[in-house]
C-alpha positions in Angstrom: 7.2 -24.4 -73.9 5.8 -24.1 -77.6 5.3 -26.6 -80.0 8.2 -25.6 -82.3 10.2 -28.4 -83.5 13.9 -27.9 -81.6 16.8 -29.4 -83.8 17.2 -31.6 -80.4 14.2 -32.7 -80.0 14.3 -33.7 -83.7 18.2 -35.6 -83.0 16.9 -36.9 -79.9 13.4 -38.2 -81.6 14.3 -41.9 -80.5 15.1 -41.3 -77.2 12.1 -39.5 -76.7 13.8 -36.6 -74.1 12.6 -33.7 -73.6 14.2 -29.6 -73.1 13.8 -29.7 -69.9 16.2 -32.6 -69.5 18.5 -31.5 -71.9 19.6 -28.9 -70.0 21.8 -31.5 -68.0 23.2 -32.8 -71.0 26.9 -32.8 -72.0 26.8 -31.2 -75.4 30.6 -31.4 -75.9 30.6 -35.5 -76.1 27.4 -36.1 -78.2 28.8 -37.7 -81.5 26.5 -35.5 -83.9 27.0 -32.0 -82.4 30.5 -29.7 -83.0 31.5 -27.2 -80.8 32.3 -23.5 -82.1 34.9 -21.4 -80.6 33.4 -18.9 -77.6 32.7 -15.7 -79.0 34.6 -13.0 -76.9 33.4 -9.4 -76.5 36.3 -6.5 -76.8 36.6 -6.3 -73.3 37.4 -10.1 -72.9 34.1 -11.6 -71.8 32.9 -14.4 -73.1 29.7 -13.7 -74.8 28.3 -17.5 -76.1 29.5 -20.8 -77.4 27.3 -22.9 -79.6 27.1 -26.2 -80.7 25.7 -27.2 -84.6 25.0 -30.5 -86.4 27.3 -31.9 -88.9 25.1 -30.0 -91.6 26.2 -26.5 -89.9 22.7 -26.1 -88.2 22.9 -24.1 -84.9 21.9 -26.8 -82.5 22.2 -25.4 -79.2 23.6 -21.5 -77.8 25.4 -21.1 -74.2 25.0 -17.7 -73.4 27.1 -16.4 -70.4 26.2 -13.1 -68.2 27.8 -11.2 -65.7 25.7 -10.9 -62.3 25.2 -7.3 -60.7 23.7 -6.2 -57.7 23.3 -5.1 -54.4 26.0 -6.9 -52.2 25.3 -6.1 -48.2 28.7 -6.3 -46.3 27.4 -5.3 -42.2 24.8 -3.2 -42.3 25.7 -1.0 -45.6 24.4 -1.7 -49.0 27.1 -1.5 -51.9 25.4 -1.5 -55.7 25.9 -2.1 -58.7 28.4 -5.4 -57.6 29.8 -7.8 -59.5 28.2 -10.9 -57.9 28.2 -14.0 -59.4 27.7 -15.7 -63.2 24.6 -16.1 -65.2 24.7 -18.8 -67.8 21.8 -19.6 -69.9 21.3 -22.3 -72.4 18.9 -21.3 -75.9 17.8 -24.1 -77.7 17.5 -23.0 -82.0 14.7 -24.3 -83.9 14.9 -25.5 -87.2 13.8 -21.2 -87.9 17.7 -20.9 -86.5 15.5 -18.8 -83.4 15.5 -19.3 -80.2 12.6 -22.5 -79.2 13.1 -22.5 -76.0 15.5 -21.3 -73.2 16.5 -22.5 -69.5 18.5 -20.1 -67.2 21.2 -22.5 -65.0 21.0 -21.6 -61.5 23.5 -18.3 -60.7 26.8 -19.0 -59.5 27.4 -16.9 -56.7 30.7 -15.3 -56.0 32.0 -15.8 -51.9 32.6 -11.9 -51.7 35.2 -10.6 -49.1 36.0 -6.7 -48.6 38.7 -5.0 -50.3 39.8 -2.4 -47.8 41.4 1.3 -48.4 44.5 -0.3 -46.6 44.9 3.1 -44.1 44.0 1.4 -40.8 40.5 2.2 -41.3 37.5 -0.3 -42.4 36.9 1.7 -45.6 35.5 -0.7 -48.2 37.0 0.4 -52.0 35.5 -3.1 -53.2 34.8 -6.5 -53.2 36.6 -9.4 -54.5 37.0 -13.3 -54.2 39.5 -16.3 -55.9 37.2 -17.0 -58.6 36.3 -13.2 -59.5 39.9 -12.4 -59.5 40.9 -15.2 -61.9 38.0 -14.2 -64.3 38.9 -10.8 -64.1 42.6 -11.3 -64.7 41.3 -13.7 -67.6 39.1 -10.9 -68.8 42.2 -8.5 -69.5 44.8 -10.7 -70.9 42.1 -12.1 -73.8 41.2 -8.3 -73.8 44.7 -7.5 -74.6 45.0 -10.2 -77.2 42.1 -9.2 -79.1 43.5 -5.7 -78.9 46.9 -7.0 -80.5 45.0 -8.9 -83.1 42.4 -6.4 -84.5 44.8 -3.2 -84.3 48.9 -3.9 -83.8 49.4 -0.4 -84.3 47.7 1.0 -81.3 48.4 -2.3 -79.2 52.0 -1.1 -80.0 51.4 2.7 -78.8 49.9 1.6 -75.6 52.8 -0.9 -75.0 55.4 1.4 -75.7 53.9 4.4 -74.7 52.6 3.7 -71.1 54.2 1.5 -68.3 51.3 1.5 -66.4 49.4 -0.4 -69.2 51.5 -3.7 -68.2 50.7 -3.3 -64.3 47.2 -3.0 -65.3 46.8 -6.4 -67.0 48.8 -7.8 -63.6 46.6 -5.8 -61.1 43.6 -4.6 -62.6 44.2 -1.4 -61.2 43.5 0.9 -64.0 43.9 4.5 -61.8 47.2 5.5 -63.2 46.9 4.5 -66.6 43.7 6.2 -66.8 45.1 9.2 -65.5 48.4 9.0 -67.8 46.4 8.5 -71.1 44.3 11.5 -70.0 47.0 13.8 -69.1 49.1 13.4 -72.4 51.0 15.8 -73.7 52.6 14.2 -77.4 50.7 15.8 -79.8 51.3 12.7 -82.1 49.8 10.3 -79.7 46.7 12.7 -79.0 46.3 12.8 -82.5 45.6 9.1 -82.4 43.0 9.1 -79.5 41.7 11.8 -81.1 40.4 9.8 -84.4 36.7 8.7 -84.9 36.6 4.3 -84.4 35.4 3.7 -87.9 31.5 2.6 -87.5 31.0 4.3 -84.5 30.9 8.0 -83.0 33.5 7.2 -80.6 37.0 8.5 -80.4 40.1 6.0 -80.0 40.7 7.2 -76.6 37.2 6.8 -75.1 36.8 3.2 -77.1 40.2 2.4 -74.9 39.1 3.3 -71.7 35.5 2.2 -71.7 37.4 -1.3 -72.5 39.4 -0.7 -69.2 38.2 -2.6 -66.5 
């Protein structure tokens, strides 16, 4: 670790305890630390939550991460899985950079096939309790922020397509996907068609790459 002075360290002078102990430290009960909202991503992930001092000085940063890799299920290799959790906690400097950071150990996911359901053992997936909750987590605050930043277009996907509501239940997002691309109302298309303002990106490509 370098020598640069952590606002910690600095807080925790008298008890003399170092980062690498901190790490196990409840940073929700310490009297001289707030906590700040998570910050969510547009898709419904939770990015980071960080804690300041009473003077507004980013203390400490949680920063969470999604897992992907190569999950074996007898014999046959699946990529690009969604595994487990990452979470990693940043420790500012009195700079407001990152002094010092410690990854937590991953949190695996207890994956179980998800099965074509036509008699035969073809694998479409894997899935377990825990990624399903996040997942169905993950749309819902998705669909909130959605509501919040733009009403108008939460309100054309609501009342223009059924299959948005038994996407946020299932997390199956085949026949929405194929109903938004395969629409005909000329007034509606003329929505998706419009440029996100900041970006390059059209309405209906910013919805879908938010689909899970």
């Amino acid at each position: 670790m370098s020598n640069v002075q952590l606002v910690l360290h600095v807080l925790f002078n008298k008890l003399k305890t170092s980062a690498n102990t901190l790490v196990d430290v409840d940073f929700s009960i310490l009297p001289f630390l707030t906590t700040q909202e998570p910050v969510m991503n547009m898709k419904g992930e939770k990015v980071s939550k960080s804690y300041y001092t009473q003077k507004g000085k980013e203390a400490v940063k949680i920063v969470y991460s999604k897992l992907t890799g190569t999950h074996t299920f007898k014999g046959v290799d699946y990529p690009n899985t969604f595994i487990g959790l990452q979470k990693s906690i940043q420790f500012m400097d009195w700079a407001g950079k990152v002094g010092y950071e410690k990854k937590k150990q991953p949190y695996h996911f207890n994956l179980q096939p998800v099965f074509v359901g036509d008699g035969t053992e073809t694998v479409t997936g894997f899935s377990s309790p825990k990624l399903r909750q996040i997942l169905k987590a993950e749309r819902y605050n998705a669909d909130d922020y959605l509501q919040a930043q733009n009403p108008s277009l939460y309100s054309l996907l609501y009342n223009s397509y059924s299959q948005y509501e038994s996407y946020l239940r299932t997390g199956d997002k085949t026949a929405l996907v194929t109903a938004i691309n395969n629409e005909q109302n000329a007034e509606i298309n003329d929505v998706f068609n419009n440029t996100v303002y900041g970006t390059e990106i059209t309405v209906k490509q910013l919805i879908l790459d938010n689909l899970q």
